[in-house]
Each structure stands twice: as C-alpha cells, then as structure tokens.
Residue, then its C-alpha position, 0 to 999 in steps of 0.5 A: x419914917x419917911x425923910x423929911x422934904x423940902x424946895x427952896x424958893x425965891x431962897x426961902x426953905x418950903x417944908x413940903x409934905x406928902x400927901x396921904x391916900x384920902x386926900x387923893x380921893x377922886x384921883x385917877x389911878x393912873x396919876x397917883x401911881x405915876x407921880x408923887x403928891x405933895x402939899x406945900x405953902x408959900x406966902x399963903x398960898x397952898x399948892x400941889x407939887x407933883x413929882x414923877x415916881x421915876x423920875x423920868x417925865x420923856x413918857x409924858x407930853x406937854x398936853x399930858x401934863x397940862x391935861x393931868x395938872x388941870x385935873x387934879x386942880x379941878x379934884x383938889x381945888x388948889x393949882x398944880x407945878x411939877x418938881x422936876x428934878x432932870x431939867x435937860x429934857x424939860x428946859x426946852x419942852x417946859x417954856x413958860x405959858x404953854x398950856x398953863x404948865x407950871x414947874x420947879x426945876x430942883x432949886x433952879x428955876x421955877x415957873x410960878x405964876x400963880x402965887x403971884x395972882x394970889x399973893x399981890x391981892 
C-alpha cells in the first residue's frame, strides 16, 4: 500500500492522489515514465501535479516543461503545476509567467494562477 500524500497550500492540507495507468490514456510514454501523476483539488478546482521520478528536473528545459504541461493539459482536460521538491535549481529558471509553467515549490512557493481564474468566477 502506497503512503499517503499530500501538499500544503495557502496552509491548507491537500489530499493528492496518484493517478492510475487508464487515466493516463493518451499520454506519451515518455512523460508517464519521467513524472509521477497526480490528482488534487483545491477550492473546486482539480488539477494535475506532476513530480519528477528522480527527482532531478536539470535534463529538462523550460520549453520542455511548458511543452509537456500543455500536452497532458490538453489529453487530460484539466491544468497541469509541477511538485518540485529541489527549489535551488529551479527558483531562478521557474520565474512566474514564462511560457505558462506552473509549479509548487514543497510547501514553499507556488506559482498557481489558475485557481485564481477558476476560483474568483
């Protein structure tokens, strides 16, 4: 049995699952071996969290993460943040509003916008 998971947000404890193989349907290959999918809500708004399998995100550019975000956004249907657990590389490479990255930092930082746009309807 897998341990439980979860984030903290705006200090709010998310329950996040992970997501099993036929919810990936449609996904490259490629992605589902590189990351980690999850499941989590937050004020009514479901989204996809995506943390690397190792942990290390330095083989990926920025254009590569805006390019996989956007992919499995437009397969799943719902947006796409990165968990990021190793903040030092990405502080400087993930600032806001490049390329429509959107990340959390552990319980750190987050980079959210668009629970904003969907909660403030």
């Amino acid at each position: 049995m897998e341990k439980k998971k979860y984030i903290t947000l705006e200090g709010v404890k998310l329950d996040i699952r992970k997501m099993e193989r036929p919810e990936l349907k449609g996904i490259y290959a490629k992605d589902i071996l590189g990351f980690d999918f999850y499941t989590a809500k937050y004020k009514d708004c479901e989204f996809i969290l995506l943390e690397p399998t190792n942990n290390d995100c330095s083989r990926y550019t920025l254009t590569q993460f805006s390019d996989i975000s956007k992919g499995i956004s437009d397969i799943i249907g719902k947006p796409v943040a990165y968990l990021l657990n190793n903040s030092i590389y990405h502080e400087e490479n993930f600032m806001p509003n490049k390329r429509g990255v959107y990340f959390i930092f552990s319980d750190e930082y987050a980079f959210l916008p668009f629970l904003s746009k969907r909660v403030n309807k």
